[in-house]
C-alpha positions as a Markdown table, in Angstrom:
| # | Residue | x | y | z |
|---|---|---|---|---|
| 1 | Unk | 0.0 | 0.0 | 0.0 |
| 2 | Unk | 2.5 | 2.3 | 0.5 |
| 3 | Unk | 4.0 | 2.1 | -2.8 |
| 4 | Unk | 0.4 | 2.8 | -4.0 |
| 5 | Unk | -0.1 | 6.2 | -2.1 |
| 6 | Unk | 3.2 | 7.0 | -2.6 |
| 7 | Unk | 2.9 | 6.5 | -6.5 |
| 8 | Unk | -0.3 | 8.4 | -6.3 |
| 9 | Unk | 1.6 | 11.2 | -4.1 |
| 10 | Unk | 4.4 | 11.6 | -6.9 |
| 11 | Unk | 1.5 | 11.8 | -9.9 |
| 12 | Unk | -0.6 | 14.3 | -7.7 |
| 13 | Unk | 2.7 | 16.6 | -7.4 |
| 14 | Unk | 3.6 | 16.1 | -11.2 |
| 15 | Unk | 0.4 | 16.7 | -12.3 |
| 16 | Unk | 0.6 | 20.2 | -10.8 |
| 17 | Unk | 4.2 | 20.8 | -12.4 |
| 18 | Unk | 6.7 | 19.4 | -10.4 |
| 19 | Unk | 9.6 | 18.4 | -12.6 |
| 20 | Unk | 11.3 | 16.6 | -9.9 |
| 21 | Unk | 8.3 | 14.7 | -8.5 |
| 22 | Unk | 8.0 | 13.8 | -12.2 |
| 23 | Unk | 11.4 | 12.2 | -12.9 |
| 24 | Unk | 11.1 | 10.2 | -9.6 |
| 25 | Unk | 7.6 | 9.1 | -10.1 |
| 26 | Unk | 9.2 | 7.7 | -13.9 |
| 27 | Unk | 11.7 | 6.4 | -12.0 |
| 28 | Unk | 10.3 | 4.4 | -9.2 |
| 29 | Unk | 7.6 | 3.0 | -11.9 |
| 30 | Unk | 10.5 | 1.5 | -13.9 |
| 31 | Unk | 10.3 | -1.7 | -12.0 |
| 32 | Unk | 6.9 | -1.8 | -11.8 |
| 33 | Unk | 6.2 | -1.5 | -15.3 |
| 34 | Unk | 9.0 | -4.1 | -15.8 |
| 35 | Unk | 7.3 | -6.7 | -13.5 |
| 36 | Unk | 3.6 | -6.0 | -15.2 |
| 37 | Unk | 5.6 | -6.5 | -18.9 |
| 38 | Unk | 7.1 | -9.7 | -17.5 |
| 39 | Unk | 4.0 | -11.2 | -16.1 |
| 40 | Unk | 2.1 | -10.4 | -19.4 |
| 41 | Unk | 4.7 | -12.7 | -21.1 |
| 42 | Unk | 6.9 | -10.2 | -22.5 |
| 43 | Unk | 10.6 | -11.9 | -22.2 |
| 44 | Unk | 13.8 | -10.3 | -23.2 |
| 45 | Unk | 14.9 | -7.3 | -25.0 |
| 46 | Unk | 11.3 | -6.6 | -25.1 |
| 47 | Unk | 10.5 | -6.0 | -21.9 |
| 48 | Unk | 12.9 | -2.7 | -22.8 |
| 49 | Unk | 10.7 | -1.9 | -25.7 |
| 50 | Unk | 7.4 | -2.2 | -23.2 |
| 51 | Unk | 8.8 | 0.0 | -20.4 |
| 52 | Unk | 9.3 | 2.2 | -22.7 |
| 53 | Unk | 5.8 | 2.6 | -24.5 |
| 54 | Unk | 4.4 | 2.1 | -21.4 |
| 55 | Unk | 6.3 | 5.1 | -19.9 |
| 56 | Unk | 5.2 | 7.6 | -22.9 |
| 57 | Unk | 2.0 | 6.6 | -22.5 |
| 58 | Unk | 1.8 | 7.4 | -18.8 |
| 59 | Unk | 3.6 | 10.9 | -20.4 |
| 60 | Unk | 1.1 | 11.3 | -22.7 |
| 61 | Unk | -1.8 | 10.7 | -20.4 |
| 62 | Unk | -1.1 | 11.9 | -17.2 |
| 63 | Unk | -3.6 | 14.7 | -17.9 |
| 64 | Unk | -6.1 | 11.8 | -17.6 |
| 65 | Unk | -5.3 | 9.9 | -14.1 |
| 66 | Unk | -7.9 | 10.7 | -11.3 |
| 67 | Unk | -5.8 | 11.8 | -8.1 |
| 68 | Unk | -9.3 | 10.3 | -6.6 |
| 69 | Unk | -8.4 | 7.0 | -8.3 |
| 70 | Unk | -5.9 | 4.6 | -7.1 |
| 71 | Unk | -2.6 | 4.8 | -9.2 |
| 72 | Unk | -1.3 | 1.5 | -9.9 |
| 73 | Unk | -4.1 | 0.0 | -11.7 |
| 74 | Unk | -4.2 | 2.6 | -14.0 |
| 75 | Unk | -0.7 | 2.0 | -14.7 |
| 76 | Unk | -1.4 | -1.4 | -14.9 |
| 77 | Unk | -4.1 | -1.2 | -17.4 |
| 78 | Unk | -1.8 | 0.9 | -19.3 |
| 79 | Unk | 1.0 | -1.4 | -19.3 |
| 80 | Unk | -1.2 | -4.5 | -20.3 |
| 81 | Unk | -2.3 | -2.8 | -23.1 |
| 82 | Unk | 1.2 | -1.8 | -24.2 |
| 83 | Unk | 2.8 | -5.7 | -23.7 |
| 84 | Unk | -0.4 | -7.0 | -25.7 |
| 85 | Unk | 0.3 | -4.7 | -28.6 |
| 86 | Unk | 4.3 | -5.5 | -28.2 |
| 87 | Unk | 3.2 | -9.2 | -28.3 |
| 88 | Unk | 1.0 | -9.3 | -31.4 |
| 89 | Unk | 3.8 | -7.3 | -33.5 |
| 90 | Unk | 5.9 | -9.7 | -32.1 |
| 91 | Unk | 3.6 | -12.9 | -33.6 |
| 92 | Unk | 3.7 | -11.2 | -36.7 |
| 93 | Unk | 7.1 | -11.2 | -37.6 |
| 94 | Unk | 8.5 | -14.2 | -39.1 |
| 95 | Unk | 11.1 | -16.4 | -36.6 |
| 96 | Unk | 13.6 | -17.9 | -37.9 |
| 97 | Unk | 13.9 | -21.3 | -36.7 |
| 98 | Unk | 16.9 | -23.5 | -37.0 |
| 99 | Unk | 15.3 | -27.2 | -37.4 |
| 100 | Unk | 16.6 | -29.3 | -40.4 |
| 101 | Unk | 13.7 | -31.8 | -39.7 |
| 102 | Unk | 11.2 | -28.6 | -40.3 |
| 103 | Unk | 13.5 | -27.6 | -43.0 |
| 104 | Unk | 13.1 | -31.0 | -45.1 |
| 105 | Unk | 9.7 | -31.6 | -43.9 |
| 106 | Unk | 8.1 | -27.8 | -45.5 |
| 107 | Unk | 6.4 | -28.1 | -48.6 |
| 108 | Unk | 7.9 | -25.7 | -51.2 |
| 109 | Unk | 5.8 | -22.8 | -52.2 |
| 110 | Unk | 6.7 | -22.7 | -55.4 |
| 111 | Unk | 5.6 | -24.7 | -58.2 |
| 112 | Unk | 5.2 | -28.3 | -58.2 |
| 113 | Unk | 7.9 | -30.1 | -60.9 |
| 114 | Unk | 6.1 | -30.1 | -64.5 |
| 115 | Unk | 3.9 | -27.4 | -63.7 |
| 116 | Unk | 5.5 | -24.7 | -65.7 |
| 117 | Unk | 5.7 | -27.8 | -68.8 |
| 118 | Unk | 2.4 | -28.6 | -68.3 |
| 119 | Unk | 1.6 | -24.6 | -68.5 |
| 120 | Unk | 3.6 | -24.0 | -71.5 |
| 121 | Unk | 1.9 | -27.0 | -73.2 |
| 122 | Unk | -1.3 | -25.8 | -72.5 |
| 123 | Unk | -0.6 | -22.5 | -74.3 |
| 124 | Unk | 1.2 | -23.8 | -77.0 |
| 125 | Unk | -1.8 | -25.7 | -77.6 |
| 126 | Unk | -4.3 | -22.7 | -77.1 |
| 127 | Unk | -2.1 | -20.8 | -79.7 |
| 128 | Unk | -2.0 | -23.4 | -82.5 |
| 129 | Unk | -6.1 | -24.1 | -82.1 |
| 130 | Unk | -6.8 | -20.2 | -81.9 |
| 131 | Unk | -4.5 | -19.8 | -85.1 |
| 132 | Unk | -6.5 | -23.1 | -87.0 |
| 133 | Unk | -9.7 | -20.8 | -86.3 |
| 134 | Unk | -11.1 | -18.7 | -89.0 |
| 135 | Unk | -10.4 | -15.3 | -89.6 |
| 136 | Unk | -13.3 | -13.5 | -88.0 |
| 137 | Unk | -13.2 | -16.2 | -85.5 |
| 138 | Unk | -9.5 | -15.7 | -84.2 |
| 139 | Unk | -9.6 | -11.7 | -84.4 |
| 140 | Unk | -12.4 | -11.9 | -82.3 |
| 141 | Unk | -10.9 | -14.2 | -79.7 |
| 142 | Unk | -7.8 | -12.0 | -80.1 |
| 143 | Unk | -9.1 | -9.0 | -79.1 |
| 144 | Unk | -12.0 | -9.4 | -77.0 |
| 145 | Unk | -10.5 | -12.8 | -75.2 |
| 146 | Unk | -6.7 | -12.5 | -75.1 |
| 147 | Unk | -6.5 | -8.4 | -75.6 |
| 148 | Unk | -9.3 | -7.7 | -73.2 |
| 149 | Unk | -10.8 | -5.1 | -75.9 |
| 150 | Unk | -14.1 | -3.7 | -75.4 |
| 151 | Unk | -16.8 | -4.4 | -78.4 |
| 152 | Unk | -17.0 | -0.9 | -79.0 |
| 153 | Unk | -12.7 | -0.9 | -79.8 |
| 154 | Unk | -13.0 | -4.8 | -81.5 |
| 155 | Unk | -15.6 | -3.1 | -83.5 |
| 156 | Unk | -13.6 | 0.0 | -84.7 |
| 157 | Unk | -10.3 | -2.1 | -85.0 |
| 158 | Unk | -11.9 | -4.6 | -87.1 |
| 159 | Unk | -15.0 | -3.1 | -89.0 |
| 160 | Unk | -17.3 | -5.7 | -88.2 |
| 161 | Unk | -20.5 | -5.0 | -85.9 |
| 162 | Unk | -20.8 | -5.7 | -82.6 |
| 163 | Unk | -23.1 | -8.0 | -82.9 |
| 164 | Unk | -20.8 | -10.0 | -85.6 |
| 165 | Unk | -18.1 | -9.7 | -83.5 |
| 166 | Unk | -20.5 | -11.8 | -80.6 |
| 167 | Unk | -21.8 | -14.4 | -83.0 |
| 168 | Unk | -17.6 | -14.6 | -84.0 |
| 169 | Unk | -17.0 | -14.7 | -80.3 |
| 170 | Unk | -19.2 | -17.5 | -79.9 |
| 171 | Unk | -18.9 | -20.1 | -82.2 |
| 172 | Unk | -14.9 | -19.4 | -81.7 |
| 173 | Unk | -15.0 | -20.5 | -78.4 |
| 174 | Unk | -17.3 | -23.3 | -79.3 |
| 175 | Unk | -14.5 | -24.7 | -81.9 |
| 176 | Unk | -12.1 | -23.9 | -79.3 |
| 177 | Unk | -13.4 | -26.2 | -76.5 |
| 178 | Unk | -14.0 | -28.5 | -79.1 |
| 179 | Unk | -10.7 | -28.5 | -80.7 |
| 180 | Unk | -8.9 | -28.4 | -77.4 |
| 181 | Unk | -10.8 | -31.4 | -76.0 |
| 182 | Unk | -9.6 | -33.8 | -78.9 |
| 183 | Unk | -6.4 | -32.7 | -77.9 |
| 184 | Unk | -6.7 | -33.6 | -74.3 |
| 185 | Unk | -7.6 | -37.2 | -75.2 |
């Protein structure tokens, strides 16, 4: 209890301007902040880090503490809140972890073996039964399919209508589902 009042006595006295009741009321809270940061689950270097925030906060808010109010758990509340945030920027930075059973065990993000073949395959063939289509056909598969051209451009670019350029559209992807099925089998 008596650290309580005279915690409470020091922000009192600071909150009325007293520079010196200031710097030992930051200074006797250093261990106290360090103990709340600990039992939060805060280990290490970051403990530093938490004191810290913790201690700007109480800067930035001592304005707002209630001389009517006891003192330590508003420093506690204020402390909490300052190890939580420490810990879930913690939890969101990678770790590096030295485990060569991890290491061989992780599935590689990349692609799996064949995959980029198997890609290039597949486009090679798209290419070749796109080219095998009809004129009319293959522009409009060219520009409103692989260009990403609106009707109104296809149209301008190609001098057909817009509804020509549909019925093209159509029966080109018809053939082309067609054409790449065969190939499939």
């Amino acid at each position: 209890m008596a650290l309580e009042q005279e915690l409470a006595a020091l922000m009192v006295a600071a909150q009325g301007g007293d520079a010196a009741a200031y710097r030992a009321l930051l200074k006797t809270c250093l261990p106290v902040v360090s103990a709340i940061a600990r039992a939060q689950g805060v280990r290490g270097e970051a403990v530093d880090d938490v004191v810290q925030d913790a201690l700007m906060t109480v800067h930035r808010a001592r304005a707002s503490y209630d001389p009517a109010r006891p003192f330590l758990p508003w420093l506690r509340a204020i402390t909490q809140r300052r190890a939580i945030d420490r810990l879930r920027r913690a939890g969101r930075r990678p770790r590096e972890v030295n485990d060569p059973l991890a290491y061989e065990a992780e599935v590689d993000p990349g692609p799996a073996p064949g995959q980029g073949l198997e890609a290039r395959d597949r486009a090679a063939a798209l290419a070749r039964a796109v080219a095998a289509l009809p004129d009319g056909q293959r522009q409009a598969v060219e520009h409103l399919g692989l260009r990403e051209l609106s009707l109104d451009e296809t149209a301008a670019l190609t001098g057909r209508s817009k509804g020509a350029l549909k019925v093209n559209l159509h029966r080109a992807l018809k053939a082309l589902r067609a054409s790449l099925t065969q190939e499939r089998e």
